[in-house]
Phi, psi and omega in degrees: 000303160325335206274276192333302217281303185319306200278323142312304160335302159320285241270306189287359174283295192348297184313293208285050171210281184314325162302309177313281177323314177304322203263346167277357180279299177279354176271332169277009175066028141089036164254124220271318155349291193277349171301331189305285194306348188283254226312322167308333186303280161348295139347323175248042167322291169357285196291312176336292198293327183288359155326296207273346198281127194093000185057042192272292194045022121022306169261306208238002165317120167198171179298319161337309214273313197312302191303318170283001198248293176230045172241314194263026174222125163261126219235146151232177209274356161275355186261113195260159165262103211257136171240127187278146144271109188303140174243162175322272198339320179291348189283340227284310178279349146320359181206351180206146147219115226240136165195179217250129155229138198260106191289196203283306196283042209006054174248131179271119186236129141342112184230120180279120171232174182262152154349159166300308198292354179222044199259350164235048181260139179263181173055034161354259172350277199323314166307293179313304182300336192269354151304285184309286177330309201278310176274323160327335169282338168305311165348299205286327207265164215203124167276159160260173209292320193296295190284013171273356168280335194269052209283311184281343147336290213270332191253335179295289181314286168351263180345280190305307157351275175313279169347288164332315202248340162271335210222047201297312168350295183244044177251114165264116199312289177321278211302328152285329154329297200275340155333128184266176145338280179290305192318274181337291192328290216303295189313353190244286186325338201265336174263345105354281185310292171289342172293322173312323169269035177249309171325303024118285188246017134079020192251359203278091163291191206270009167303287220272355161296315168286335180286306146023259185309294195276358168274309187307308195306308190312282181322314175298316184317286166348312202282307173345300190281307182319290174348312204257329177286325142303352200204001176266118168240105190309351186277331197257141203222180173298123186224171184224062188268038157213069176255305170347322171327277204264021146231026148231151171280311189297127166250159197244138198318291164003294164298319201274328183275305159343282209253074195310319180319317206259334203275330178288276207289308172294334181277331170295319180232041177306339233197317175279334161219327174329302195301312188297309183294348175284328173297341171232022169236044187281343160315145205259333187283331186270315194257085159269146190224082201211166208301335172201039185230125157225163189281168213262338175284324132303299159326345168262333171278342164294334180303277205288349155261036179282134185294354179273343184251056158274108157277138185235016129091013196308306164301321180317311215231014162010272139291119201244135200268096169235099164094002178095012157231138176241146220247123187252122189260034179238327210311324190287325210262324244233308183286344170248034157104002213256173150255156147334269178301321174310311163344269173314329197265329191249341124014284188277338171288324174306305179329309186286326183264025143267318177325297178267054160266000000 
C-alpha cells in the first residue's frame, strides 16, 4: 500500500511541475525566444533566493520580487517555498495524463485525459486516442536516476512516438531511429513549414490541423528540454548564512557586518516582531531550511529587509537640537544634490559588491 501511495504521490508532484511549464509556455505566447528566457529565468530561482540572504540582493533584487513577496501572498508560518526539481517524465503530462477509477464492483478502468497543451483542442476523441495510443507506454515506465537527467532524450522518444502515428506516410523507422537530436528538431520544423503552408493555401483539413497542434507542441517541449540541460545545474543548492538570526540570541559581529540589511530591519523591529517570532518557530514545521525548501517567512524577511527599499528615518529626525540650537544634519549632504538616505543605502551597497568581487 505504501509502494501504491508513493508512485501516486510521484505522478502528482510530476502533473504540478508539467502545470509549471505550461504555465511558462503560456505566459510566453508559445514564442520559443520568450520560453528561453522565461524559462532560463526560472532555473535560477536558486540563485534568486541566495541572493537575498541578509537582505543583500545585490544581483537579482527588483521591485517584482518586493512586490510579489508582500502584498500579493498572505502566509503562514508553516508555509514554505518549494523550488521543483524538473523531471523527463513531467513533459510526459503536457500530452497525456492518465489515472486509475475504481467502480462500486471493484473493477478498475483507465480514465484518459488529454495534457495541459491540448486541454483546449477540439476533436476531443480522435486527439485522445492518438495520445493515449502513442504514450501510454511512457506511463507505464520509472525512470532511473541516469535517465532523470536526460531530458532531450526522453522528449526525443515522446517526438518520434507521436510522429510515427500521426504522419505514418513519410515517417521511416530507420531514418528516424538514426536521427540525432538536432537532425530530428530541424526535420519536425521542416513538417511544420509544410503543414503551415497547405493552411496557407487553404488546403488543410481538420486531420491535418491537429498534427499540426501536436509538431508544434513537440517542438516547444523541445526547446523546454534544450533550455534545461544547458542551464540546470544540479549542484547549486539553498544556503543559509544569516540563518544564525533566528537560531542565537547573540549575533556575533561578523554576521552583522556581512548582512547589514537584515541586521538594520531586525533590530528595527525587535520587540515588535523579532521576539514574538522567535518564541513560535521552535515546531520543526515553521522553520524549513533544506537543499530546496525554505519556510516562506524567511524568505520574506530577506526580501523586506533588503538594503535598496531601506527607510533610515533620516528625515523623521532631521533636525537635531544640540545645546539649544537646532541643527538640520542632512542639509549639507541634501545641497549638493545628494539625499540623506541615498547617502547611505548607496555606501553600503557599494561596500558590499566590492567585499563580493
Amino acid at each position: 500500500m505504501e509502494f501504491i501511495v508513493n508512485i501516486y504521490e510521484k505522478k502528482v508532484m510530476g502533473i504540478i511541475r508539467a502545470l509549471i511549464l505550461y504555465r511558462i509556455i503560456i505566459l510566453s505566447g508559445k514564442k520559443k525566444e520568450k520560453i528561453e528566457k522565461m524559462f532560463v529565468k526560472f532555473l535560477k530561482l536558486t540563485e534568486i533566493i541566495n541572493d537575498q540572504i541578509g537582505g543583500k540582493g545585490l544581483k537579482h533584487f527588483n521591485n517584482d520580487i518586493l512586490k510579489w513577496t508582500t502584498s500579493s501572498i498572505s502566509t503562514d508560518l508553516e508555509d514554505y517555498f518549494i523550488i521543483p526539481k524538473f523531471e523527463p517524465k513531467d513533459f510526459l503530462y503536457l500530452f497525456l495524463i492518465t489515472y486509475n477509477e475504481e467502480k462500486e464492483n471493484k473493477e478498475v478502468n483507465v480514465k484518459r485525459c488529454k495534457g495541459f497543451l491540448f486541454k483546449n483542442n477540439q476533436d476531443d476523441e480522435e486527439l485522445l486516442t492518438i495520445l493515449y495510443e502513442s504514450l501510454n507506454v511512457y506511463e507505464q515506465q520509472e525512470l532511473n536516476n541516469l535517465e532523470k537527467s536526460q531530458f532531450q532524450n526522453y522528449i526525443r522518444k515522446i517526438g518520434i512516438s507521436l510522429f510515427k502515428l500521426i504522419m505514418p506516410d513519410v515517417y521511416d523507422e530507420n531514418t528516424f531511429n538514426e536521427y540525432s537530436y538536432s537532425e530530428l528538431v530541424k526535420r519536425l520544423e521542416e513538417e511544420e513549414k509544410n503543414l503551415e503552408d497547405n493552411v496557407k493555401k487553404s488546403k488543410i483539413n481538420i486531420i491535418h490541423k491537429m498534427n499540426l497542434d501536436i509538431i508544434k507542441n513537440i517542438l516547444i517541449c523541445f526547446t523546454l528540454a534544450t533550455i534545461h540541460e544547458q542551464n540546470y545545474n544540479s549542484n547549486i543548492k539553498l544556503t543559509y548564512e544569516d540563518i544564525d538570526f533566528f537560531k542565537k540570541k547573540n549575533w556575533n559581529k561578523n554576521m552583522m557586518s556581512e548582512n547589514p540589511g537584515m541586521t538594520f530591519w531586525l533590530t528595527k523591529n525587535y520587540s515588535s516582531f523579532y521576539i514574538n517570532l522567535i518564541s513560535k518557530i521552535d515546531s520543526n514545521n515553521c522553520f524549513i531550511t533544506e537543499d530546496n525548501k525554505i519556510s516562506f517567512w524567511y524568505f520574506q524577511i530577506r526580501i523586506v529587509s533588503n538594503i535598496h527599499i531601506f527607510e533610515y528615518n533620516c528625515y523623521n529626525q532631521k533636525n537635531v537640537e544640540i545645546n539649544n540650537e537646532k541643527i538640520n544634519v542632512g542639509k549639507e549632504l541634501e545641497e549638493n544634490g545628494m539625499k540623506v538616505e541615498e547617502f547611505i543605502k548607496n555606501s553600503i551597497i557599494d561596500l558590499l559588491k566590492k567585499k563580493n568581487l
